[in-house]
Phi, psi and omega in degrees: 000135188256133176219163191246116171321328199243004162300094187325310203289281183344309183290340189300289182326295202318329202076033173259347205217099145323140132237158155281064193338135173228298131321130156199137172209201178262009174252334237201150175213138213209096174241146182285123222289158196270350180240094164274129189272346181223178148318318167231135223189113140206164183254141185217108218241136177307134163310316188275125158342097166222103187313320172173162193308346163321311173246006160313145179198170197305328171271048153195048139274325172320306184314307222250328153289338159331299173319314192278318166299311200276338130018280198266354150293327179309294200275341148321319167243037135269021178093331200267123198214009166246029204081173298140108196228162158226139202228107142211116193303147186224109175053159181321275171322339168258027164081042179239111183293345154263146176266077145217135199296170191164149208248095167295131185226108180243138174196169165131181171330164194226146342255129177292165188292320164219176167084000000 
């Protein structure tokens, strides 16, 4: 697995960085975001090091559908059973503040605080 030393979500894989773990298996990892935009807010992030979609390419399509699959059982036992967004930013301009790519999944009662 390529991970990057100074990537916060690596050290997270790594375990050097506590989350609150809601998922794990060996490709993928799903913890609850520490600034939340909704009642239920997480992220769901490759183990391997992809800086951002920018650099994705047809060898993480298994992967990054993974993402998208494990998604609506996460939030079934989180509760969220009225719907649901999945958010993901790309590079500066599309506002995505860690370079490793991840998958905002938000749900729960309306109105959220943003978004």
């Amino acid at each position: 697995m390529s991970a990057d030393p100074h990537c916060i979500f690596c050290k997270i894989v790594a375990g050097q960085i506590p989350a609150k773990k809601v998922y794990e298996d060996e490709d993928i990892l799903a913890f609850h975001d520490i600034h939340p935009w909704a009642p239920v807010h997480i992220l769901i992030i490759p183990k391997l090091h992809i800086a951002s979609m920018v650099d994705a390419g047809l060898q993480h399509q298994a992967l990054l559908g993974k993402m998208m699959a494990v998604s609506p059982q996460l939030m079934r036992e989180l509760g969220v059973t009225n719907g649901y967004r999945h958010v993901m930013n790309t590079g500066a301009d599309g506002r995505q503040e860690v370079p490793h790519v991840h998958l905002h999944v938000m749900g729960g009662p309306r109105p959220w605080l943003k978004g």
